[in-house]
Structures are given as C-alpha cells and as structure tokens.
C-alpha positions in Angstrom: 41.1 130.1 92.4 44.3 132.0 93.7 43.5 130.7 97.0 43.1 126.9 96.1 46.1 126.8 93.9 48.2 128.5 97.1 47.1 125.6 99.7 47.5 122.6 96.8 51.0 124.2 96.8 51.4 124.1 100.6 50.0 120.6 101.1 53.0 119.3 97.9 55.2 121.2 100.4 54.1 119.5 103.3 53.9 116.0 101.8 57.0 116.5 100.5 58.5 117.0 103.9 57.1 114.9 105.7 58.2 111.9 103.3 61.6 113.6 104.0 61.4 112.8 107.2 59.4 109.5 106.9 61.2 107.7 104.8 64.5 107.2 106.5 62.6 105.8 109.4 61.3 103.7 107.5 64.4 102.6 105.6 65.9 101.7 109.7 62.9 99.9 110.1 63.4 97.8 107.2 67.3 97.6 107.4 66.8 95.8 111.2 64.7 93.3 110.0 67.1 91.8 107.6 70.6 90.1 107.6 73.7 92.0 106.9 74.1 90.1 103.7 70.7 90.9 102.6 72.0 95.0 102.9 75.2 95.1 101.3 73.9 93.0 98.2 70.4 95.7 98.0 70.1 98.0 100.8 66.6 99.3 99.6 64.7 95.7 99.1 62.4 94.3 101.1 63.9 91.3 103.5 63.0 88.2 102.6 62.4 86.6 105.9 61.6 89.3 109.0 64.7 88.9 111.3 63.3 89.7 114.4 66.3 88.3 116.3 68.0 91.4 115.4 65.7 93.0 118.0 66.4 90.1 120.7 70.0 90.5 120.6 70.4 94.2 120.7 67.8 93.9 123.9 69.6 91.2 125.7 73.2 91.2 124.6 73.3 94.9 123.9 71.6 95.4 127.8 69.6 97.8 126.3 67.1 97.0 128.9 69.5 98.4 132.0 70.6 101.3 129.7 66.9 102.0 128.9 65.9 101.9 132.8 68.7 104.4 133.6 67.8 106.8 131.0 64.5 106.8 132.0 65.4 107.5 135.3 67.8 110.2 134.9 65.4 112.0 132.4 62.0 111.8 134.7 63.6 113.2 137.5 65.8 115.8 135.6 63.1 116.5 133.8 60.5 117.1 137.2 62.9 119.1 138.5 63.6 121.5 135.6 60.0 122.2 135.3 59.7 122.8 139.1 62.0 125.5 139.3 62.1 126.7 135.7 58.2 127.6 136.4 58.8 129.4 139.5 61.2 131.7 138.3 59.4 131.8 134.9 56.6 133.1 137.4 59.0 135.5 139.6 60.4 137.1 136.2 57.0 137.6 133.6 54.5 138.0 136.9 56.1 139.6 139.8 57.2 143.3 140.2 60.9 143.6 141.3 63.7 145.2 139.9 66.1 142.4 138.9 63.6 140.6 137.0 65.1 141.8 133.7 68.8 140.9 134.5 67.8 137.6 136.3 66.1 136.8 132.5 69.3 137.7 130.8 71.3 136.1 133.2 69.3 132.5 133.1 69.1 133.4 128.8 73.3 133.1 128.8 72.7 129.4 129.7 71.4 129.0 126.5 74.9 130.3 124.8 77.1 127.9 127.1 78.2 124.8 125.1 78.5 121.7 127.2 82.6 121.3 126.3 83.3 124.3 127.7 82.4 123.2 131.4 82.8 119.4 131.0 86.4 119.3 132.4 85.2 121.6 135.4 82.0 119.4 136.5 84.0 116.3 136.1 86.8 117.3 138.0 84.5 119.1 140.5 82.0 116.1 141.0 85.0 113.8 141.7 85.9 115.9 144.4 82.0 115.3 145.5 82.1 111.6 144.8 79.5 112.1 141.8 80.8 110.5 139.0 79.9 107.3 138.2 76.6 107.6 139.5 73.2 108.9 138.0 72.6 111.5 140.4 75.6 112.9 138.8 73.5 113.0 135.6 70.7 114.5 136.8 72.3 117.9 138.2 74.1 118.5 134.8 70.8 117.3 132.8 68.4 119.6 135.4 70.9 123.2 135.0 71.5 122.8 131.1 67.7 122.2 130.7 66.4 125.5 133.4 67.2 128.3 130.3 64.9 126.6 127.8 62.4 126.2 130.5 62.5 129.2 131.7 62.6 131.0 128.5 59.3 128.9 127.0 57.6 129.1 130.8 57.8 133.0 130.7 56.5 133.7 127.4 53.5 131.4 128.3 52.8 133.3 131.7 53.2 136.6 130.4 50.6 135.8 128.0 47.9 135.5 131.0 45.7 138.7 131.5 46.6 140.6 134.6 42.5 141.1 135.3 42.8 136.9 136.0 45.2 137.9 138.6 44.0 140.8 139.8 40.4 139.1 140.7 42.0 136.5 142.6 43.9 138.6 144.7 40.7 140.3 145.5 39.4 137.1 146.3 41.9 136.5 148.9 44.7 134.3 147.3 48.3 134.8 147.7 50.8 134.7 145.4 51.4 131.2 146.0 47.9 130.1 145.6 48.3 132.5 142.0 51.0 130.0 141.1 49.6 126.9 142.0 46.0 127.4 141.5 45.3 129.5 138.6 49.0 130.5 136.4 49.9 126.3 136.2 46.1 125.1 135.4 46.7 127.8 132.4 49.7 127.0 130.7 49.6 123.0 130.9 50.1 123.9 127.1 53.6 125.4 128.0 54.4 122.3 130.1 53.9 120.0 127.5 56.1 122.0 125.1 59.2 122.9 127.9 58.8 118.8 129.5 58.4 117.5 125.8 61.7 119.6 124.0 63.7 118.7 127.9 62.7 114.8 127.8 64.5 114.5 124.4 67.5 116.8 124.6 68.5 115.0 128.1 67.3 111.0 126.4 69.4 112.0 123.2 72.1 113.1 125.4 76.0 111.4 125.3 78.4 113.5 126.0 78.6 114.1 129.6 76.7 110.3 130.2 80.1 109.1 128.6 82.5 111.2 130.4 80.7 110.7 134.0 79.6 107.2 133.9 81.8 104.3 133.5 80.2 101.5 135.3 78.5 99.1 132.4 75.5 98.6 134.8 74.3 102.9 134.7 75.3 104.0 131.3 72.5 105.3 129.9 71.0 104.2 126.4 72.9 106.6 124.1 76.2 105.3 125.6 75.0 102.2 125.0 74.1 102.4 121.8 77.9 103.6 120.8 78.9 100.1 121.7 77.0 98.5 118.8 79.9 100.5 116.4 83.4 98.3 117.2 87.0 99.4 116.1 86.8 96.5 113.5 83.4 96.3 112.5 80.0 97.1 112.5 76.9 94.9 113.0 74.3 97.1 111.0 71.5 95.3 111.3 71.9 95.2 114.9 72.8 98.7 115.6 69.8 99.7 113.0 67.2 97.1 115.4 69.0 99.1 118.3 68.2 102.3 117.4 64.7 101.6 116.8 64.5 100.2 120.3 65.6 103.9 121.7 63.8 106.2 119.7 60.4 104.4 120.2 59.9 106.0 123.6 60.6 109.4 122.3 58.2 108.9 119.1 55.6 107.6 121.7 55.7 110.9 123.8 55.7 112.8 120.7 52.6 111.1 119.4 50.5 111.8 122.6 51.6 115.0 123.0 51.6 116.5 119.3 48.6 118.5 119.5 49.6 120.1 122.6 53.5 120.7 121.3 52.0 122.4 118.0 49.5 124.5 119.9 51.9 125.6 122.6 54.6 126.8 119.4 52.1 128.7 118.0 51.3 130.2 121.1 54.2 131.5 121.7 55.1 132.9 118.5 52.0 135.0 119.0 51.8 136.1 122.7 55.4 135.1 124.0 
C-alpha cells in the first residue's frame, strides 16, 4: 500500500511538471495563430480564425529560411567535429595509460568554467586579423572549442565504463589501438554520442552571442540573430515573433523526439558508471 501511494505521488509530480513545461508551448502555439488584437483584448482564448499567415511572413519576410540553412550548417559541422575529436581524447584520457591523462582531463574540464564574454573581444579581434569574421567558418571554430569540454567530459565517463577484459581480448586478437577505437569502444557508446551530439546541437542552434558579434552580413546570420529582428526599437509584432519562434525550435523538438530514449538512457548511464 506504501508502495502504491509513493509512485501515485511521483506520477502527480511528474504530470505536474511536465504540464509546466507543456503548457507555455502550447500557449506560443496558440498566440501565433492569432492577430495581435485578438492577444491584447484575451491572451489565453482560442483564435477565432487560424492565422496561418503569421507563419508565411516570418518565413519569407523574416528570411528565416537563409538564417535556418546557416544554422544548420554551422551546427552539423561544429557539431561532427566536436564529436571527432572530443572522442579521441575521451579515448586517450579514460583508456590509454600515460602520465598526463589526469592533467589533460583537468585541463579540457577548465573549458567548462570559461564564460564566452570573457574571450569574445580576443577571438573577434583575433579572427579579424585572420579574415574570419563575417563568415561561418568563423562560427564553427568558436562553436567546435566551447563544445570539446562537454564532449569530452560525457565521452569519458561512457568509455571508462567499458570492461577492460573487451579490450584486452581484442588486443589478443590482433587489433591495435586504433582498430579498439573505431571497431569496438565507438560501436559501444552510440548511447554517449547521442547524449554529447544531442546537448552540442542545441547549445550551438540556441547560440547568439558570438553569431551577433561575428556576423554582420544579413545573408549568414544565423536563426537566433534573426529571430532578434522580430523585436524593433518601437514595437513588437507578437504574433509574428511568437509564429517565428515556433519555426526555430521545431528542429530542435524534432531531434529531441527521435533521440529521447537514447538521451534518457545515456543520463542514467552515466550517473551510474561515469
């Protein structure tokens, strides 16, 4: 009896929260479908007639398209080559004997403790030298550093979870440590991929600051930029900025949908083996 009335409690709990978390979705989704008279006279009603120009505009005028294109761009290959290195030196550090491998894991850890202000005036004054700014490969090195920490930190918890007896049988079957890497260690923590690629994807989409301070062509800012420009000095076309913002977080709800099972079971995995 103790034991149903604890789990009724933690499904309340969990409805609860997740209603939290629902509900002002669904209030966006609502707000872009009507006009902006219909939400200053009642927010919280219905609309009376779907306005699904609010979604045209912000696409077209709005050149959410273009913004949405660079993003996705700048994130894929960011996010490619985070997880390339971030797993190879996830490897080196939780696999391989030598005798930095602790310091190398602090020293990739303090990545995690450096905000981005403190080093935007020295990358932007730094890439100008390189002719960087104002382009998205700009983007991409800032995006691919910032994100190598997390990776790294998530990729080695996941690796050191593997039984050395795996290891130890295929180097008695003749592979190398490459072949370790590619063949059997990456096969075995896709779960750890999905987690590091998923958490990387949407810091870097989400991302505004440095996309603001390094871009400043109209044709390669990226969508959060973009979004910004829905807010004027004047005023404020809610409805339209509410239709835009579903546009960008659909692709990041979308990832998160097919890779939920994968997220939760890689968390839990490393709260018990990392």
């Amino acid at each position: 009896m103790r034991c149903r009335v604890q789990k009724t409690f933690i499904y309340i709990i969990l409805i609860i929260l997740t209603l939290i978390y629902i509900l002002p979705l669904l209030w966006m989704i609502n707000v872009s479908l009507k006009t902006n008279q219909e939400l200053m006279t009642d927010p919280f009603s219905l609309p009376q007639v779907l306005q699904l120009g609010n979604y045209i505009y912000a696409w077209v005028k709005g050149n959410l398209g273009t913004a949405m294109l660079n993003s996705f761009v700048v994130c894929t290959v960011s996010l490619v080559l985070s997880l390339a290195i971030g797993s190879m030196a996830a490897f080196a550090i939780a696999r391989m004997r030598w005798r930095l491998s602790g310091a190398a894991m602090n020293y990739f850890l303090l990545g995690m403790m450096i905000p981005v202000h403190c080093v935007l005036i020295p990358l932007f004054v730094q890439f100008s030298k390189w002719n960087l700014t104002d382009s998205l490969f700009g983007l991409i090195i800032p995006y691919t550093v910032f994100a190598l920490p997390l990776v790294i930190f998530l990729m080695t918890g996941f690796f050191k979870s593997l039984q050395n007896e795996i290891f130890e049988a295929a180097c008695i079957d003749g592979c190398n440590i490459y072949s370790c890497f590619f063949r059997i260690a990456l096969p075995l923590t896709k779960t750890g991929f999905s987690v590091a690629g998923m958490m990387t994807f949407v810091a870097n989409w989400n991302e505004l600051l440095m996309a603001l301070v390094f871009i400043s062509d109209a044709d390669k800012k990226t969508l959060p930029v973009t979004l910004s420009y829905f807010v004027g000095p004047y005023a404020v076309n809610y409805v339209q900025m509410f239709a835009a913002i579903i546009i960008a977080l659909a692709p990041t709800i979308i990832v998160y949908l097919i890779f939920s099972n994968q997220i939760v079971e890689g968390l839990t995995t490393g709260a018990v083996k990392g």
